[in-house]
N, C-alpha and C positions, 0 to 999 in steps of 0.2 A: 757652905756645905762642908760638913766635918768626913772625913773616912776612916775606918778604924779597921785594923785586922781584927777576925775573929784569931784566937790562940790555947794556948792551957793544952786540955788532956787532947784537942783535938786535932793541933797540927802535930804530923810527924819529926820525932826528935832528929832523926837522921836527914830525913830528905826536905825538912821545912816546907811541907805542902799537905794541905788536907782533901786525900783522895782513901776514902774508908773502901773494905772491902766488906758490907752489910748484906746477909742474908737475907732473903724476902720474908723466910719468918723469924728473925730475930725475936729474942727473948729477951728479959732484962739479963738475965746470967749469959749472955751470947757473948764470946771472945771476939772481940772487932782489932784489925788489923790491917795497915799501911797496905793501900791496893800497887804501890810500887816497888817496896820495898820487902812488906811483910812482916813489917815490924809490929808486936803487937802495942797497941794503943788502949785499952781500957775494955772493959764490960759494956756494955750496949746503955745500960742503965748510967754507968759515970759518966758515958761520953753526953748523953741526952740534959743529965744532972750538968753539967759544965755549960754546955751549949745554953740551958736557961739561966743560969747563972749569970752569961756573958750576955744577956737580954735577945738569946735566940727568939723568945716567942711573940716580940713585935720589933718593928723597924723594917727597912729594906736593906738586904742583902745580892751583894752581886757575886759570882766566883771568876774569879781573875788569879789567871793562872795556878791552878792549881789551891791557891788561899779562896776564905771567905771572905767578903769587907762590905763592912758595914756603911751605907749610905743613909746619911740624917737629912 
């Protein structure tokens, strides 16, 4: 079994943990930001763009502590 962080636009620079502060009706132009810190993080659109990039849209995902990680 391999494990991999998720990373890139979606973990926060400062507090190294991915906890987004998302609107229920986000947009793709919506400003998402650091639900701990506040820091902003990307457009709703990047962060989604990265997330598939980083093969969000299959595999299993667990959150552990604050990160994403990927379970093969």
């Amino acid at each position: 079994m391999t494990t991999q962080y998720l990373n890139h636009n979606l973990e926060c620079p400062h507090c190294l943990t991915i906890r987004l502060r998302i609107p229920a009706d986000a947009q793709r132009d919506t400003r998402i930001v650091c639900d701990d810190c506040g820091e902003f993080l990307g457009t709703w659109d990047d962060l989604l763009t990265d997330f598939e990039r980083q093969g969000g849209n299959t595999g299993v995902f667990r959150l552990d502590k604050g990160r994403i990680k990927r379970i093969e």
